[in-house]
C-alpha positions, -999 to 999 in steps of 0.1 A, spaced: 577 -684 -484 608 -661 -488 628 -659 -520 660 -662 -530 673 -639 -553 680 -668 -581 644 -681 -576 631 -640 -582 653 -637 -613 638 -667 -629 596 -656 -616 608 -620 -636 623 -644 -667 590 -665 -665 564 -635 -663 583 -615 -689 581 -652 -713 558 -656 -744 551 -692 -727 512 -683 -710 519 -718 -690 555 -702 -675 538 -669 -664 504 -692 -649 531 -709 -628 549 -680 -618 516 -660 -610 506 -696 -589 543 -697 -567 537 -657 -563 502 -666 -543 521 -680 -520 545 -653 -506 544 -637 -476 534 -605 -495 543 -586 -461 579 -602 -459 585 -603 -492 573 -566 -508 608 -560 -522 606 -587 -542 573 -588 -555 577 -552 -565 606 -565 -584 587 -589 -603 560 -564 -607 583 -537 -621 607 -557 -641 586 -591 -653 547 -583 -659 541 -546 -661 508 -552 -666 481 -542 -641 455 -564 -659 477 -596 -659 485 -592 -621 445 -587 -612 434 -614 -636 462 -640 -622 473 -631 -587 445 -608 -576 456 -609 -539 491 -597 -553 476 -571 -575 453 -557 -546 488 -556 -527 513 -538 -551 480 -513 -559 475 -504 -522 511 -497 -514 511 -477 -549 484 -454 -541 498 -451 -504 529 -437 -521 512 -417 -545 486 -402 -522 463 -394 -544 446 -429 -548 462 -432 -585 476 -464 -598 497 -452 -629 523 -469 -640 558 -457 -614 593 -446 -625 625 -466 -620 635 -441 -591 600 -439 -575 599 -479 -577 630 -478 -554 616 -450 -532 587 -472 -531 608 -502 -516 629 -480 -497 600 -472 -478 582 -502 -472 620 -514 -456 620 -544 -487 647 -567 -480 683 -558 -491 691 -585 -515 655 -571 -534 670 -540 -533 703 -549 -545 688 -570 -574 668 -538 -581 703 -520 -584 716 -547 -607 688 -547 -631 691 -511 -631 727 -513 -637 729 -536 -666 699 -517 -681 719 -482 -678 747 -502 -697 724 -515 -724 712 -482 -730 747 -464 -733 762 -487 -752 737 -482 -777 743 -446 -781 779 -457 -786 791 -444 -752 824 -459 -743 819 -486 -715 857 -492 -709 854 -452 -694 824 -448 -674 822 -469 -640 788 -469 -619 790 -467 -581 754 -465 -571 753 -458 -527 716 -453 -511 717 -435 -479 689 -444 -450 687 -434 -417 727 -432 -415 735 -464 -431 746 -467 -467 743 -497 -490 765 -501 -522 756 -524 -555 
């Protein structure tokens, strides 16, 4: 199963809810992926709807074993902590995730980076974000 970019931002609105029954459901639909075909967007849910090592190997241990092998792959050194924002996106870079995971990636980050300015009482209506990733000669824009 491949998903669509609606259907991953309501598995990260279900993982990241208080409900226990929404984030059993959401663990149960992420056993079913493709994990292969579908990396970008279970690292998406990882990074930005259960954070939580524990909760992925208690509910979707095959996802957990997953996501921690191509962690320690990136880190080298066999560790599992807990990956930045941009090493995320290196991460899915890498493993070629899809482009609409990436690009939901780039919106999250986007609206995040707004959040986070506007609460420091930067002016929005003067800062614009134009976010390009360059690989192997070809660039993407979000």
């Amino acid at each position: 199963m491949i998903l669509t970019k609606d259907e991953v931002k309501n598995l990260i609105g279900m993982l990241k809810s208080p409900d226990y029954e929404n984030k059993i459901l959401a663990y149960k639909v992420i056993d079913n992926l493709d994990f292969e075909k579908s990396i970008g967007e279970l690292m998406l849910m990882y990074r930005l709807g259960d954070y939580s090592l524990e909760n992925w190997e208690q509910h979707s241990k095959l996802a957990h074993d997953f996501i921690m092998d191509k962690i320690e792959n990136y880190n080298g050194d066999g560790s599992t902590t807990m990956i930045s924002t941009g090493e995320m996106l290196s991460l899915m870079l890498i493993n070629n995730a899809s482009k609409d995971s990436i690009d939901l990636f780039l919106k999250f980050f986007t609206e995040e980076m707004t959040k986070t300015l506007k609460s420091m009482n930067y002016p929005m209506d003067k800062i614009e974000f134009n976010i390009k990733l360059k690989q192997d000669g070809q660039t993407t824009k979000s």
